[in-house]
C-alpha positions as a Markdown table, in Angstrom:
| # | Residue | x | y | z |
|---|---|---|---|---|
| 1 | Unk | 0.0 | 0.0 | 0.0 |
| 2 | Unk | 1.7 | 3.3 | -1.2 |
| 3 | Unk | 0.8 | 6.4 | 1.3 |
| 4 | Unk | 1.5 | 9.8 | 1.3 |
| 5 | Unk | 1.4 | 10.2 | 5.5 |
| 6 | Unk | -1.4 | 8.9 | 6.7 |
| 7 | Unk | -3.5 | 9.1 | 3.4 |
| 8 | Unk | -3.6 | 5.2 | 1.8 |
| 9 | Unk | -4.0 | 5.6 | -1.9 |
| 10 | Unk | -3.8 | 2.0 | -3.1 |
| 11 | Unk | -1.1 | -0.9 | -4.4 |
| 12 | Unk | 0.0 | 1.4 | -7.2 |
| 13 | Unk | -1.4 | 5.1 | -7.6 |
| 14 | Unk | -2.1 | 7.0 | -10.6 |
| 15 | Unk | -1.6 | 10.8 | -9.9 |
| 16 | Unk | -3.2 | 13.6 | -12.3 |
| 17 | Unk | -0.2 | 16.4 | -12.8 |
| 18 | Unk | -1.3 | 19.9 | -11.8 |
| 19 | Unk | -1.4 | 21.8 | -15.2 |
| 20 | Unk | -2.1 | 25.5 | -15.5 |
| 21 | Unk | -5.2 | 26.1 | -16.6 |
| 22 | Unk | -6.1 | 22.4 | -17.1 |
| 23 | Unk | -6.2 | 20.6 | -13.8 |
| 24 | Unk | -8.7 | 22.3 | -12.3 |
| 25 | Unk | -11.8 | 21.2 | -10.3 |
| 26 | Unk | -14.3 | 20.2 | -13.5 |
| 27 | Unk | -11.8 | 18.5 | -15.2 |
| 28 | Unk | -10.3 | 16.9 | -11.7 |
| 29 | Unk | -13.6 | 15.4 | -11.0 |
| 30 | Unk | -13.9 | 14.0 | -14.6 |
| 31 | Unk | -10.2 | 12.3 | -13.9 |
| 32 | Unk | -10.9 | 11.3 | -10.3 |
| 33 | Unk | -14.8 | 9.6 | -12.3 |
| 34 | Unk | -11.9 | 7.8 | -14.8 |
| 35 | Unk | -9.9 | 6.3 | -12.2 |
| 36 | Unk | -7.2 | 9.0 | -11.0 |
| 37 | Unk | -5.9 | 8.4 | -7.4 |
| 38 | Unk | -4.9 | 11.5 | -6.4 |
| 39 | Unk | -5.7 | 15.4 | -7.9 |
| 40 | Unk | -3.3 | 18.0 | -7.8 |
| 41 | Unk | -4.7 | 21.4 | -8.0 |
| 42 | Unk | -3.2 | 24.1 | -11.1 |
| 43 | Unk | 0.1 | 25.4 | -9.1 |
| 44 | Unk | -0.6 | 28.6 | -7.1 |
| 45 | Unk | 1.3 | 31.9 | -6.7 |
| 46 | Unk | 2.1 | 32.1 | -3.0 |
| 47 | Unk | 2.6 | 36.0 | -3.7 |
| 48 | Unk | -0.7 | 35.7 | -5.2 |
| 49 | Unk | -2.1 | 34.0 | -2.4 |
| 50 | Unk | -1.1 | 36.3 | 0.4 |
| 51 | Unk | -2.4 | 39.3 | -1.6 |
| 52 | Unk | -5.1 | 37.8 | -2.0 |
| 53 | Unk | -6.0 | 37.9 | -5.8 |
| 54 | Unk | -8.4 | 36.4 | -6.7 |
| 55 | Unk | -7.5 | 34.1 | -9.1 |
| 56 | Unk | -5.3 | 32.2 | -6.5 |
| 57 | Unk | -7.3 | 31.9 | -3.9 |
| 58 | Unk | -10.2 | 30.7 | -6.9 |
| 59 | Unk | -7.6 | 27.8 | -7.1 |
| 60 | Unk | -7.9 | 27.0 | -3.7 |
| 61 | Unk | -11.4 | 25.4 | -4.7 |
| 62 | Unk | -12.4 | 21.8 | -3.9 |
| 63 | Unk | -14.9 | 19.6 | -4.9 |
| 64 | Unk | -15.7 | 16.8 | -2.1 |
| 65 | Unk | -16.1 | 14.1 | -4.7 |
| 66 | Unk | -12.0 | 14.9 | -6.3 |
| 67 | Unk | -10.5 | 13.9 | -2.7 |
| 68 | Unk | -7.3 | 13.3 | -1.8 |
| 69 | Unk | -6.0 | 15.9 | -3.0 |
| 70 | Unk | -3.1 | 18.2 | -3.0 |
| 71 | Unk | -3.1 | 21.9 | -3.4 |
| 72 | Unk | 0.3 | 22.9 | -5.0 |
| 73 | Unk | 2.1 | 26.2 | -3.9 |
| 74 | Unk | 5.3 | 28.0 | -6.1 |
| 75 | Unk | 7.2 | 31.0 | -4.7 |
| 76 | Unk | 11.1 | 31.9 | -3.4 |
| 77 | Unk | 10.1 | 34.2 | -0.6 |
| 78 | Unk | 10.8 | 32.2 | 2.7 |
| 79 | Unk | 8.7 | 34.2 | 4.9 |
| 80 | Unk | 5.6 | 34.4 | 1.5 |
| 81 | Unk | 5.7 | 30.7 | 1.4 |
| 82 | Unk | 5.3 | 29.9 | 4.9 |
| 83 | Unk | 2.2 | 32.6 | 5.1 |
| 84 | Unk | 1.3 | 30.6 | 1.7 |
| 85 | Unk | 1.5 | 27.3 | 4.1 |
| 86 | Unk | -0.5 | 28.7 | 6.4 |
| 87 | Unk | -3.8 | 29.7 | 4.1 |
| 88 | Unk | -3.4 | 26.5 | 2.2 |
| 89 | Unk | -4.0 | 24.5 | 5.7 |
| 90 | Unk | -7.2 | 26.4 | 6.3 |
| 91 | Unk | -8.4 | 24.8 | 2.7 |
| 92 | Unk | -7.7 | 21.6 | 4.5 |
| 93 | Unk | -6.2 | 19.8 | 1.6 |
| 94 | Unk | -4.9 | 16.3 | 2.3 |
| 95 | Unk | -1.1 | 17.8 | 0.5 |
| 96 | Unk | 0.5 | 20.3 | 0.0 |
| 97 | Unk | 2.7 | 20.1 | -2.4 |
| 98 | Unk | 5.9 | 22.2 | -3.7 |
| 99 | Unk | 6.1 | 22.9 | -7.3 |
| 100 | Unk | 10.0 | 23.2 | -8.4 |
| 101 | Unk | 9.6 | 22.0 | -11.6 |
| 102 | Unk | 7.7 | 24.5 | -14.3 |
| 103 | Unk | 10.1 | 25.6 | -16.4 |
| 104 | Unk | 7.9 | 28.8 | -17.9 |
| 105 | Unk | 10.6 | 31.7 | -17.7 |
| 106 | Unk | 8.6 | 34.5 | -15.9 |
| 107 | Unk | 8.4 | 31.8 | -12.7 |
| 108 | Unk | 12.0 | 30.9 | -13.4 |
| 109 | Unk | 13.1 | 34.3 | -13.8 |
| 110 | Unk | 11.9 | 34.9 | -9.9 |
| 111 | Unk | 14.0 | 31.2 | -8.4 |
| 112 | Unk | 11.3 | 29.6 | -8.0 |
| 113 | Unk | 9.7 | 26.3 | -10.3 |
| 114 | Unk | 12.4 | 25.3 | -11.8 |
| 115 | Unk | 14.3 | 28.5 | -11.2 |
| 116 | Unk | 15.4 | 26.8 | -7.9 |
| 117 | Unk | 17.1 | 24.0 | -9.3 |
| 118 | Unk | 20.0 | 26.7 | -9.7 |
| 119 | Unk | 20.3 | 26.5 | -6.2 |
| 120 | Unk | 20.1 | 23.3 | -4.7 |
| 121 | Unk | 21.1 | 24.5 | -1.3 |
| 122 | Unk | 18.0 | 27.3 | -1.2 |
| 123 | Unk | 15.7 | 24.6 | -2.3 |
| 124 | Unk | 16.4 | 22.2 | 0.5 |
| 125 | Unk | 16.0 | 25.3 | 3.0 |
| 126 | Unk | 12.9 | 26.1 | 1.5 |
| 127 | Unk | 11.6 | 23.0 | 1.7 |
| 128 | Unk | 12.7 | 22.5 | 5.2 |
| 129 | Unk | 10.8 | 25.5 | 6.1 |
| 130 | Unk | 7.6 | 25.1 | 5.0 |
| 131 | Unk | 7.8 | 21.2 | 6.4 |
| 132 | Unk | 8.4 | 23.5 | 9.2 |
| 133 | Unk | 5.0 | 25.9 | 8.9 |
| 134 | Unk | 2.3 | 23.2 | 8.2 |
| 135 | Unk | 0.8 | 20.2 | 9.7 |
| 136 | Unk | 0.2 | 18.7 | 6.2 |
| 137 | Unk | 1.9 | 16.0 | 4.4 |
| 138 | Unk | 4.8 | 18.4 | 2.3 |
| 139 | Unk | 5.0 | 16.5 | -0.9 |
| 140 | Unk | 7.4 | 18.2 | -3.9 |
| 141 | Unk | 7.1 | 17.6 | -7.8 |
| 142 | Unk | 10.5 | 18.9 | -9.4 |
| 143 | Unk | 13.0 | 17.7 | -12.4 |
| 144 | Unk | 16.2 | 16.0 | -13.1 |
| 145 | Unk | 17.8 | 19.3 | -13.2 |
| 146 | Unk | 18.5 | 22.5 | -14.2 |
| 147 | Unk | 20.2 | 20.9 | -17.4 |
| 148 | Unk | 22.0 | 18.4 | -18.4 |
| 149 | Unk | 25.1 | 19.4 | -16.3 |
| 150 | Unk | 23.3 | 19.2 | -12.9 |
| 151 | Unk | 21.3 | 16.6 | -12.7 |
| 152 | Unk | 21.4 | 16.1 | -8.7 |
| 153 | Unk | 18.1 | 15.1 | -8.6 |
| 154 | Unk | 19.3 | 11.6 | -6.5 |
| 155 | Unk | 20.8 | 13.8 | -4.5 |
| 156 | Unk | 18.6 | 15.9 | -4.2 |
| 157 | Unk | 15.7 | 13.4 | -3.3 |
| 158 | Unk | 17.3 | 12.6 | -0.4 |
| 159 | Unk | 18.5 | 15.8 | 1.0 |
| 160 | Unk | 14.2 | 16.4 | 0.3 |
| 161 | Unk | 13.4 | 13.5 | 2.2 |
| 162 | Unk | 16.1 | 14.1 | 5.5 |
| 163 | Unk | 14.0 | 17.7 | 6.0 |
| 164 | Unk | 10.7 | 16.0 | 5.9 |
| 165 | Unk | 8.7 | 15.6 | 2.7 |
| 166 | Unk | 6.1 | 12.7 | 2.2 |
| 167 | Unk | 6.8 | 11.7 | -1.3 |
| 168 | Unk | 8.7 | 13.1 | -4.5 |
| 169 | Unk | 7.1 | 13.3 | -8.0 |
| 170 | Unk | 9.9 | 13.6 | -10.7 |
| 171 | Unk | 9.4 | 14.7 | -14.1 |
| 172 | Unk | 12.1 | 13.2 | -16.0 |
| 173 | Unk | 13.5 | 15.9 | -18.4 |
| 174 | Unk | 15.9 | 18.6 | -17.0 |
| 175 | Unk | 14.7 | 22.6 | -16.9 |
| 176 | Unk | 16.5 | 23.2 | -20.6 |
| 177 | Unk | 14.7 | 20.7 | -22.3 |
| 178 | Unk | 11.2 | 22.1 | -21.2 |
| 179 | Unk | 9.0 | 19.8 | -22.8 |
| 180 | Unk | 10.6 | 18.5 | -25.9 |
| 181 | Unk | 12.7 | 15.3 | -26.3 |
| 182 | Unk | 12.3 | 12.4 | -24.4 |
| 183 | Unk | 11.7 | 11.7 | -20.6 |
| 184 | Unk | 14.6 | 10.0 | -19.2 |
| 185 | Unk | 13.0 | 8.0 | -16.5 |
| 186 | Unk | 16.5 | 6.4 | -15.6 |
| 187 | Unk | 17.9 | 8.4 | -12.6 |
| 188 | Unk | 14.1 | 7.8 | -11.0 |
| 189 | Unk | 14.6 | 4.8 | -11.2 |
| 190 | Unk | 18.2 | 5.3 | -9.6 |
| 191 | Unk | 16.3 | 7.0 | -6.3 |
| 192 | Unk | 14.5 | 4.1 | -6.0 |
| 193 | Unk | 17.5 | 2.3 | -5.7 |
| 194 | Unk | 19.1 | 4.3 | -3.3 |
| 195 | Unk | 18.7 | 2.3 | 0.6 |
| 196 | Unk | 18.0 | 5.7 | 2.3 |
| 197 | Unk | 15.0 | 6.0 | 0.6 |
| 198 | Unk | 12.1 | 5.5 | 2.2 |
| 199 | Unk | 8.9 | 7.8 | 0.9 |
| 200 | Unk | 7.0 | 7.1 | -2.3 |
| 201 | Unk | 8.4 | 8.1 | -5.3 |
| 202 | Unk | 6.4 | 9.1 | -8.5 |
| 203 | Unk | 7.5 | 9.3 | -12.0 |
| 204 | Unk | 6.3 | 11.7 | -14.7 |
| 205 | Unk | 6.6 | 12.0 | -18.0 |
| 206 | Unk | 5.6 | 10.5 | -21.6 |
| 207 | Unk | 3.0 | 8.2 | -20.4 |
| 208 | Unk | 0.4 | 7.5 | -23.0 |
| 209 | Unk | -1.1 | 4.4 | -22.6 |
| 210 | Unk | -1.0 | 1.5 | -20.2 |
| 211 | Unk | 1.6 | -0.4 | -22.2 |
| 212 | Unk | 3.8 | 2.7 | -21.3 |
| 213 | Unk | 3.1 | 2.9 | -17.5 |
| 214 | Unk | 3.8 | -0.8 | -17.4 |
| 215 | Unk | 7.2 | -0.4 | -18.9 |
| 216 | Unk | 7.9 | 2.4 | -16.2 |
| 217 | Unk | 6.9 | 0.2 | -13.3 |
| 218 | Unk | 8.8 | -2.4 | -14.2 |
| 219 | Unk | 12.2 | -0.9 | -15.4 |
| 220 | Unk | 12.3 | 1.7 | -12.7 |
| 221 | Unk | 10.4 | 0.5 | -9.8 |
| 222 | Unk | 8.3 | 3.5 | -9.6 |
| 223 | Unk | 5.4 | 3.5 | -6.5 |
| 224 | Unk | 2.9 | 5.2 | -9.0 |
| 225 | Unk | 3.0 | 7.2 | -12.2 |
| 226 | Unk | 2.0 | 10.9 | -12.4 |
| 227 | Unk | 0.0 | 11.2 | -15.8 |
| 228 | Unk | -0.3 | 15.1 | -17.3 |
| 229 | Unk | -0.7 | 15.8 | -21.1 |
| 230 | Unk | -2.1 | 12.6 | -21.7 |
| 231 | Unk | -5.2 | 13.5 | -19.8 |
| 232 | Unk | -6.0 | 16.8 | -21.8 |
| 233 | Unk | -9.5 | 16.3 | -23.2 |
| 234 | Unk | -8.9 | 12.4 | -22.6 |
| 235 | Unk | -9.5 | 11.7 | -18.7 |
| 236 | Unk | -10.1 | 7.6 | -19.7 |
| 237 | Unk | -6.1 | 7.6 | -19.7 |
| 238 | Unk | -6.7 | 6.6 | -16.2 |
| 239 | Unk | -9.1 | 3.6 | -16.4 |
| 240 | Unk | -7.5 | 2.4 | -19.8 |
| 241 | Unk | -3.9 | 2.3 | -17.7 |
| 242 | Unk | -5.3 | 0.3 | -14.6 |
| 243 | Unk | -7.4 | -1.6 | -16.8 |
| 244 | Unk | -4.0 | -2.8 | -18.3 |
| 245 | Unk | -2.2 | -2.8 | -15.4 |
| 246 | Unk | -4.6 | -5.4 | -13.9 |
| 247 | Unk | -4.8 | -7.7 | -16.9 |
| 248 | Unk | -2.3 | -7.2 | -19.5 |
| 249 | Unk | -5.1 | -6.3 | -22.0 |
| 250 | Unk | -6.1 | -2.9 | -23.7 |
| 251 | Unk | -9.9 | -1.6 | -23.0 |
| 252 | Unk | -11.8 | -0.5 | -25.4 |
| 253 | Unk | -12.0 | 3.2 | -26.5 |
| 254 | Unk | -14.7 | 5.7 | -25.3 |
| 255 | Unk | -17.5 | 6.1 | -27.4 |
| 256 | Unk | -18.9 | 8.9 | -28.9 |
| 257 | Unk | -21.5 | 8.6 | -26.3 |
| 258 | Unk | -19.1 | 8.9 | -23.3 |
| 259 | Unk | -17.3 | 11.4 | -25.0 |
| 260 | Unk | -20.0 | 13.7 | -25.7 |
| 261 | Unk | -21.2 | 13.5 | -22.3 |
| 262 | Unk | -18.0 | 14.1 | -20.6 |
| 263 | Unk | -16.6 | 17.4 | -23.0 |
| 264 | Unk | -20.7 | 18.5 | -21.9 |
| 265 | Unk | -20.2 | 17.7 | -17.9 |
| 266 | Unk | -16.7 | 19.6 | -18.6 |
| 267 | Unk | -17.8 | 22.5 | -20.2 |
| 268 | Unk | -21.3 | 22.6 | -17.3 |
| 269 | Unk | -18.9 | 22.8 | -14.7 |
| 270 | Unk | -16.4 | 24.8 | -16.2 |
| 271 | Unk | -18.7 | 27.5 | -16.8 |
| 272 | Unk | -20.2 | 27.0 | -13.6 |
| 273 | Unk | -16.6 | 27.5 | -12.0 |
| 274 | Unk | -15.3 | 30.2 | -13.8 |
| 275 | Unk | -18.0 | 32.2 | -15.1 |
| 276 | Unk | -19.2 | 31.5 | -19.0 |
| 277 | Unk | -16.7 | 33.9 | -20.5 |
| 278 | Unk | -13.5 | 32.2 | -19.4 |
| 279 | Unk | -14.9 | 29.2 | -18.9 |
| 280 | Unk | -16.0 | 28.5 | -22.4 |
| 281 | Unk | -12.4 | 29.6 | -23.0 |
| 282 | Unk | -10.3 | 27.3 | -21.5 |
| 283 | Unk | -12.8 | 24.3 | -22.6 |
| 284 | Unk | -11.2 | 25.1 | -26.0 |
| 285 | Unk | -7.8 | 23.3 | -25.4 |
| 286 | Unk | -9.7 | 20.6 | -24.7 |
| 287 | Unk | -12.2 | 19.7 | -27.1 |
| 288 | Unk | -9.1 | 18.4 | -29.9 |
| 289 | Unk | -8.7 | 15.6 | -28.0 |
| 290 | Unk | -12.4 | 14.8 | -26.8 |
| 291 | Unk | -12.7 | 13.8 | -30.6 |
| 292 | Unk | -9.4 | 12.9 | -31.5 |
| 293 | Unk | -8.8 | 10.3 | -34.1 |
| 294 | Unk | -12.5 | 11.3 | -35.8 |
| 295 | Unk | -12.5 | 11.8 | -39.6 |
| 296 | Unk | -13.8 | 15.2 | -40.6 |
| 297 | Unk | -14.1 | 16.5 | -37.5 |
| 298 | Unk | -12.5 | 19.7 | -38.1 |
| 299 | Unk | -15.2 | 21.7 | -38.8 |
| 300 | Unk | -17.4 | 20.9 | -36.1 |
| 301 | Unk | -14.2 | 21.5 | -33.9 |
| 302 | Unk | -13.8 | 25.0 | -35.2 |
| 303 | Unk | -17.4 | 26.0 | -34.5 |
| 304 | Unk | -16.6 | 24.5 | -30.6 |
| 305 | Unk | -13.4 | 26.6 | -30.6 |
| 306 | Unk | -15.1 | 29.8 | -32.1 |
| 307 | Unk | -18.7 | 29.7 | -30.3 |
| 308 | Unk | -19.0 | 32.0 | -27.4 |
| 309 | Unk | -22.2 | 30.8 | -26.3 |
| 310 | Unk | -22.9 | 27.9 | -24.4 |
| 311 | Unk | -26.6 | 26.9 | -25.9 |
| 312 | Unk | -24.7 | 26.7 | -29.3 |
| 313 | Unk | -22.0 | 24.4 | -27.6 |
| 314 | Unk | -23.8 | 21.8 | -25.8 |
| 315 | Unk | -26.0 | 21.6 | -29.5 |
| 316 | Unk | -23.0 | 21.2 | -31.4 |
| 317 | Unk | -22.0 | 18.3 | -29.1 |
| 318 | Unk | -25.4 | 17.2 | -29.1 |
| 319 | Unk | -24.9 | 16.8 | -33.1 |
| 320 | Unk | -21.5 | 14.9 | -32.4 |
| 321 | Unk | -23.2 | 12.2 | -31.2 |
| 322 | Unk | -25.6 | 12.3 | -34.0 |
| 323 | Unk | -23.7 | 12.3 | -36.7 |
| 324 | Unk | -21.3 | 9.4 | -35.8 |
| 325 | Unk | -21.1 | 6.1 | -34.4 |
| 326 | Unk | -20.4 | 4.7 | -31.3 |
| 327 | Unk | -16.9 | 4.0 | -33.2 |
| 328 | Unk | -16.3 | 7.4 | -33.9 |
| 329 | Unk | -16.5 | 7.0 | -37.8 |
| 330 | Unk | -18.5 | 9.5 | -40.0 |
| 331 | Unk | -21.7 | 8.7 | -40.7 |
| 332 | Unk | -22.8 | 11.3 | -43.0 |
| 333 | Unk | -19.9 | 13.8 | -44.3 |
| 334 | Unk | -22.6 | 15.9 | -46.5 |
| 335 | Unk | -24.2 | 16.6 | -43.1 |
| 336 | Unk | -21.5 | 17.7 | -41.2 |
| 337 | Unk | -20.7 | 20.5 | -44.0 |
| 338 | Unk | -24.0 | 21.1 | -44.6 |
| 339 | Unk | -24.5 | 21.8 | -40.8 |
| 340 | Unk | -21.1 | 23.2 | -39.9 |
| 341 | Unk | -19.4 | 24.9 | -42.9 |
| 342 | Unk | -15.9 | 25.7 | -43.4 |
C-alpha cells in the first residue's frame, strides 16, 4: 500500500499532474470519475495568495467528490511561502505540495519552479521551512535538473526526504529541455535504488497508454505514475492504464456517447466554476482531444473553438453524437458540411 502520510492511496497510484489552466476542479472530477488516485490542484502563486488575488485563492477550490487531493504552492520568498502554508492549511487539503519544476521563464526568472534548481542548497532550505509551517503531508514535484550538467536530482531526493517531505514526484526531463525530447526515466529509477530512501516516489513523463506505464513500473520500480498531457480532453487515460495494469489487455476506446457527455459535464462545470466567459475559454484546449482520431471533425471542432455561447456548444456536441457512431467513424460527411461549414 503506497501512502503519502497517513493518506492510503492503493497498491500502485495514478496521480493527475497539476497543469495551469487544465487541472482544475471540473476537469479533476472528470479524472478522479476515470480512475485517478490522487488530484493536484493548477500550481498557485504564494505572492498571489497572500495578496489575496483572486485568481489564487479561486484555485484554492475543492470539490468533495475529487478527494485526496493536494493543493500545490510555487514562490522563493521564505517568509511568503510559509504565510502561503499557512492559508493552504485552512483549505484543508490532504497535501500540500511544492512545485519546483515549471520551467515557464517568468516563474524561473523569480528562483522559483524550476528556477530553484539553480540553487540546490535554497531549495532544501525552503523545503525544510515550510515542512516546518504546516501540519500537512509536504510532498514536492520537481525535475532532473537544471540541465544536463546538474542533474542532482538523487541527491537531491534525499537531501528532500532528510527535511521532511512525504513523497517526491519527478518529471524526467531537465529545466532546458522544457517539454521537448524524451523523458529519461532512468535516474528515478536510480532513487529508488538508493537504501535511504524511504517515501514514495512518483514518476512523470511521456506516459500515454498503459503499455507505457507498465514499462515504467517495471524498469524503474516507480510507487505510482503521475499522468499530465495525456489527460488533456482524454480523462479515460486513467481507467485504460489500470485496466491494463490489472490484466495485461487494452480496453476498449470511449464512445462517442461517453465522450459527448463528458466534453458537456466539462464545459457545465467549467462555466459553472469560472463564469461562462472564461470558462467556455479554457474548454477550447480541450475539445481536440475529446474527438481525437474522428474523420472530418474539423469543422465541427472549429465552430466548438469559435462559439461563445454555451446553448450553441452543448448543440454542437449534441450533433456529435448524432452524426457518428459509437466508433467514432463519420456517418454522413454531407451533413456535417452542410450543418457546420468551413
Amino acid at each position: 500500500m503506497v501512502k503519502i502520510g497517513d493518506i492510503e492511496l492503493g497498491e500502485f497510484p495514478l496521480l493527475l499532474a497539476p497543469m495551469e489552466d487544465v487541472s482544475d476542479p471540473p476537469f479533476r472530477v472528470l479524472c478522479k470519475q476515470q480512475g485517478a488516485d490522487m488530484m493536484y490542484t493548477e500550481f498557485i502563486s504564494s505572492e498571489g495568495l497572500i495578496r489575496d488575488a483572486k485568481k489564487s485563492v479561486q484555485k484554492l477550490d475543492i470539490y468533495p467528490e475529487e478527494r485526496p487531493i493536494g493543493i500545490q504552492i510555487f514562490g522563493a520568498n521564505l517568509d511568503s511561502m510559509r504565510r502561503t502554508a499557512e492559508i493552504v492549511e485552512e483549505a484543508k487539503p490532504e497535501v500540500l505540495d511544492i512545485n519546483y519544476g515549471c520551467p515557464v521563464k517568468k516563474v524561473v526568472c523569480k528562483m522559483a519552479g524550476a528556477g530553484i534548481l539553480q540553487d540546490i542548497d535554497r531549495m532544501v532550505k525552503l523545503t525544510d521551512h515550510i515542512v516546518k509551517s504546516t501540519n500537512l503531508p509536504v510532498t514536492v514535484k520537481t525535475r532532473l535538473g537544471w540541465d544536463d550538467d546538474t542533474k542532482y536530482i538523487v541527491e537531491v531526493a534525499e537531501r528532500l526526504q532528510d527535511v521532511g517531505i512525504k513523497a517526491i514526484s519527478i518529471h524526467g526531463r531537465t529545466r532546458k529541455q522544457m517539454y521537448k525530447g524524451q523523458a529519461d526515466w532512468t535516474l528515478i529509477g536510480k532513487i529508488k535504488e538508493n537504501p535511504r530512501m524511504h517515501i514514495p516516489v512518483f514518476g512523470n513523463g511521456d506516459v500515454n497508454s498503459g503499455e507505457k506505464a507498465l514499462e515504467m513500473k517495471n524498469r524503474y520500480g516507480v510507487d505510482g505514475i503521475m499522468i499530465g498531457r495525456a489527460s488533456i480532453g482524454y480523462p479515460w487515460i486513467f481507467r485504460e492504464v489500470k485496466h491494463f495494469l490489472k490484466t495485461g489487455e487494452k480496453l476498449a476506446l470511449p464512445t462517442t456517447t461517453e465522450r459527448v457527455a463528458a466534453a458537456k459535464q466539462h464545459l457545465e462545470h467549467s462555466i459553472e466554476w469560472k463564469g461562462q466567459v472564461l470558462g467556455i475559454l479554457e474548454m477550447r484546449r480541450h475539445y481536440t482531444n475529446y474527438f481525437k482520431g474522428y474523420r472530418n471533425i474539423k469543422p465541427i471542432r472549429a465552430k466548438l473553438v469559435t462559439s461563445h455561447e454555451p446553448e450553441e456548444l452543448f448543440s454542437i456536441l449534441d450533433a456529435v453524437t448524432e452524426i457518428y457512431s459509437e466508433e467514432g467513424h463519420l456517418l454522413d460527411e454531407a451533413r456535417i458540411h452542410a450543418s457546420y461549414p468551413m
